[in-house]
Every structure is written in structure tokens, then in C-alpha cells.
N, C-alpha and C positions, 0 to 999 in steps of 0.2 A: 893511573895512580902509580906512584914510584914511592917505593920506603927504603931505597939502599939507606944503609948504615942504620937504620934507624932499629934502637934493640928493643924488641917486644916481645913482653912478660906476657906469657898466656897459662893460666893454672888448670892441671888435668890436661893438658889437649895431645891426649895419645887415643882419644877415643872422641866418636861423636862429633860436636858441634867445637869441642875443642881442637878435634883434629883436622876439621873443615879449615877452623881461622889460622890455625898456624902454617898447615900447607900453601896456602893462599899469601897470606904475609911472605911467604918463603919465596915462593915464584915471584914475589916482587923486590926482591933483593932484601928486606928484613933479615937481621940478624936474631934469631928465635928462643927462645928459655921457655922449659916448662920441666913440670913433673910427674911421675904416677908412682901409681904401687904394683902396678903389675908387670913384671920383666918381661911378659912377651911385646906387649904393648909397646913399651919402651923399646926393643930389638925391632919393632915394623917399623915406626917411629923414626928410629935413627938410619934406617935402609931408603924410606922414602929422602930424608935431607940430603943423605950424602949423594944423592942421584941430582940434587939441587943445587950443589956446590956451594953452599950455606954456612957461616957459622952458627953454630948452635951449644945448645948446655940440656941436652937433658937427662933428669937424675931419677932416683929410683926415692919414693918418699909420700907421706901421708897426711892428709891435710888437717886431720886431729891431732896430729905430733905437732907442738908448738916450737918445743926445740928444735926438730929438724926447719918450721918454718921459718923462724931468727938465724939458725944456720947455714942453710940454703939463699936465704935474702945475701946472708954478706956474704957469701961464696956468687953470687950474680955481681952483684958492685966492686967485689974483687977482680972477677974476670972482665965483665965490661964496662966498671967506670959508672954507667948511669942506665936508666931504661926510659926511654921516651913512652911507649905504651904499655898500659898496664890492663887485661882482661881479666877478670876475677872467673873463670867458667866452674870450677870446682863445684859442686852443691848433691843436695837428694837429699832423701831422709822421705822423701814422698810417702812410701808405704813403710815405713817402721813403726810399731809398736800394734797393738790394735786398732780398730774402727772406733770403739768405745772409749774412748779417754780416760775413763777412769777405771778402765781394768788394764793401763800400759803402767808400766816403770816410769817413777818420776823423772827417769835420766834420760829417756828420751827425747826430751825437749832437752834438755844443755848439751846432747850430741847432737841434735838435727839443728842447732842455729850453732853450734860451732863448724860443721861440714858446711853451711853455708857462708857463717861470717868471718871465724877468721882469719884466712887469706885476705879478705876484703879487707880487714881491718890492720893486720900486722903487713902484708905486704904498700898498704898504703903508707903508712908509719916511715917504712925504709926507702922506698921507692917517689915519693911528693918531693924531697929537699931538692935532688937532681934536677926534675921537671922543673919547678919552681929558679933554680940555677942559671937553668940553660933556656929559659923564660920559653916552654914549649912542652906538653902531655896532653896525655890524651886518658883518662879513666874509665870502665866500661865494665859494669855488671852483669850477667847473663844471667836472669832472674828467673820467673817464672809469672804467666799470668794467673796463678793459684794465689800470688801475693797483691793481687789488687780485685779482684771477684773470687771468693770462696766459694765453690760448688758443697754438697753435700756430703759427697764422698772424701772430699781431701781431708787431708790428716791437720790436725789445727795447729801441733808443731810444726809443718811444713809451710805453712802457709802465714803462721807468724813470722818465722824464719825467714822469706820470701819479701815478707813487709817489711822487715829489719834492712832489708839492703836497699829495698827503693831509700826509706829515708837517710842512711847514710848518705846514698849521693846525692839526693836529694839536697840534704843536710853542707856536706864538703863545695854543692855545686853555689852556693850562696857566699862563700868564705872570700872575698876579693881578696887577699892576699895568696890564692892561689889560681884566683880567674885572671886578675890584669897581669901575671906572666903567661896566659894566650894556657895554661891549663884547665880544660874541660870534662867536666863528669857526667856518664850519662848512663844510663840503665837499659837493657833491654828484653822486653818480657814473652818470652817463644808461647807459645800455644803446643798445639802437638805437632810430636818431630817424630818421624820416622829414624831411628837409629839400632842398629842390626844389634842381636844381642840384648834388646831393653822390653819394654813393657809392651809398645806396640805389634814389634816384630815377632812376640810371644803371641798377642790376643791373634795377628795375620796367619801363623803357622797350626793354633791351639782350636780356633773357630774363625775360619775363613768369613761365614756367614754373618756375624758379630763384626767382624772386621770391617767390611763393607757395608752393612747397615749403617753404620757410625759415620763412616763418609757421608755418602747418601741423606741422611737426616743430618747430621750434626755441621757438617761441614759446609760453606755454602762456597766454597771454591768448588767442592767435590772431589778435592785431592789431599793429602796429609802431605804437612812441610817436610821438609829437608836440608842436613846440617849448613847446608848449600843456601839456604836460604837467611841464614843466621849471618854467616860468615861474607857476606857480600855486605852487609849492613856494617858490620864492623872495618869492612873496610873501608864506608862510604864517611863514617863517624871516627874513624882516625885520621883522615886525608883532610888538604886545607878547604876543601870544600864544606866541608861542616865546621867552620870557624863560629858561627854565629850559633850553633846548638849546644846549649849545656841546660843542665836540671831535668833533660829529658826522660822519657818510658816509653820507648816506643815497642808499641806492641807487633808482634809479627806472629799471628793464630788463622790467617783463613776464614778471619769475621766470627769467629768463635762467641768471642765475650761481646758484651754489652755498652761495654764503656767506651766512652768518647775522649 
């Protein structure tokens, strides 16, 4: 797979599964754009690129600022003209507010579906005319499989939120005036990820026992993913080899969920 010149928008990917698809884009000659809020992240971030002799943009920024997100948009099409891929990775809201729904803040929910949709939403806006242009995109949701089987424990903001983005592209991927310029939209819904820092590597560190239990039963690989595993798919669904996939949700859980 080869992406010289090709500029790919990836949101959040100073961390995780974002920082998986961007390094990877990167070592294949990808030109790269993203953002965070947090300034260390962004200083590892910009140490790994420049070791990769890459051009790149990334800024310091917040995915609930809509201003900075209209500002940021035309500050990328300022410096590069157009973005062939577009990854939405930004999201969570997973454990905010309580377990009980009706003892959370009603604002819960208009912050946990804006953390996950509007990037989805306003970086498509900016970024589609290009694509459409230059008769060649590629779109790609990093969802969650909480948005298509609710377990018990998930939080119904998160997993509304989650739904919200499969049917956008769902929705974008049926629009033939942006399929027959060879632009394609597709979803992708992780399972659990092993990412340093987050919930897992908490429950691994906090109760070792609990941790491996959960493999063991729950898992029928018997191993937890990795960002590693996300990001090779992204690359398999931006490359002309997935010409003929769009509307998709392709699950990547380790046989977790139910669904077919």
C-alpha cells in the first residue's frame, strides 16, 4: 500500500487507535493532519513525524469547540488544498454521568453525541467538495460496537451517540452524487482495545484477576485487541483495494458481540 501525497485527516490521533492510523499512514508516505488538547501528546506526536520526514499539521484543539473546528477545517484546506481521507477517531462519553439515567444531567447527552458527532459532521461539511472534486475519498468512522448491541452496563448516551454515526454513514454512503466520484464511507466498530492510559489498562494494573478472567470467559480469541489492530483495517479500507466497500460496519471485537 502506497499513500504518497495523499492528505489524511485523522481526528484525536495523538493517542490510541488514532495514533496507530496516523503513524502507519505516515510510514507510507501520507501527508497527515490531526488534533488534541493535550500538549504533551501533541510534542510525542510531532517527535515521532519528524523522524518520518512527513508533512504534517498538527494543532493543539478540542472537539467540543465548534469554532476551533470551522477554524482548524480551513486552516487544513489553506495549507493543503484538499484531504483525500477523512477518519473521524475522536469519541467517548462512555462512562459519564451516572449508571442511572435519571439521576445524570440532562446535558450529558448533547455532550456525549457532540464528542462523538461533530467532527463527523462539520469536518464532512468542509472536507466532501474536495473529494468529490478530485473524483477520489475515502470516509471512516471509528465507532464503537456499544452502537450496534447495548450491553447493560453501557451508558444509553454513549451508545445512542455511537448509533448516531453508524447511520450518518450509513446515510452519506447511499448519496450517489458522492459514490460515483469513487468516494466511499464506511464505519468501523472496535470491541475492546487495549490502550495504555484508558479503562482496560486501569482494570489490568487495579485487579490483575478481573482482568484475565474477562479474557478467558468473555473473549473467544483469548487475547484483547490492539490499536494495531484497528489501524491496519483503515488502511486496508482507504487503499484501491476496497473500491467496491462502502455502507459498511465492520466489526473488529474478538467475536465479542452477537451480530452478524
Amino acid at each position: 500500500m502506497n499513500f504518497k501525497n495523499k492528505n489524511v485527516f485523522i481526528s484525536g490521533a495523538t493517542h490510541g487507535i488514532g495514533l496507530s492510523c496516523i503513524l502507519d499512514f505516515a510510514k507510507l508516505g501520507a501527508n497527515v493532519i490531526t488534533f488534541s488538547r493535550d500538549k504533551k501528546k501533541i510534542s510525542f506526536l510531532k517527535k515521532k513525524l519528524n523522524l518520518l520526514n512527513t508533512k504534517y499539521l498538527v494543532s493543539e484543539g478540542d472537539i467540543l469547540d465548534k469554532d476551533f473546528l470551522h477554524s482548524f477545517s480551513t486552516l487544513v484546506l489553506k495549507k493543503f488544498k484538499y484531504v483525500d481521507i477523512l477518519i473521524h477517531n475522536v469519541g467517548g462519553g462512555g462512562s459519564w454521568g451516572k449508571d442511572n439515567l435519571l439521576e445524570s444531567n440532562l446535558n450529558v447527552w448533547d455532550e456525549v453525541y457532540q464528542k462523538n458527532n461533530n467532527g463527523l459532521i462539520i469536518f464532512n461539511k468542509y472536507f466532501l467538495p474536495s473529494m468529490v472534486k478530485r473524483k477520489w475519498g475515502r470516509v471512516i468512522a471509528i465507532s464503537s460496537i456499544c452502537g450496534i448491541e447495548a450491553k447493560k452496563e453501557d451508558r444509553t448516551w454513549f451508545t445512542v451517540s455511537k448509533s448516531s454515526q453508524h447511520a450518518l454513514i450509513k446515510s452519506l454512503s447511499k448519496k450517489f452524487y458522492f459514490t460515483k466520484k469513487n468516494v466511499t464511507f464506511n464505519s468501523i466498530s472496535p470491541g475492546p482495545i487495549f490502550i495504555k492510559n484508558t479503562f482496560w489498562d486501569k482494570v489490568r494494573k487495579e485487579n490483575p484477576k478481573k482482568y484475565q478472567k474477562y479474557i478467558n470467559d468473555v473473549l473467544p480469541t483469548k487475547y484483547i485487541g490492539q490499536p494495531k489492530d484497528i489501524s491496519n483495517l483503515c488502511l486496508f479500507l482507504c487503499s484501491d483495494k476496497a473500491n467496491y466497500i462502502n455502507g459498511s460496519n465492520l466489526i473488529i471485537d474478538g467475536g465479542v458481540t452477537n451480530t452478524i
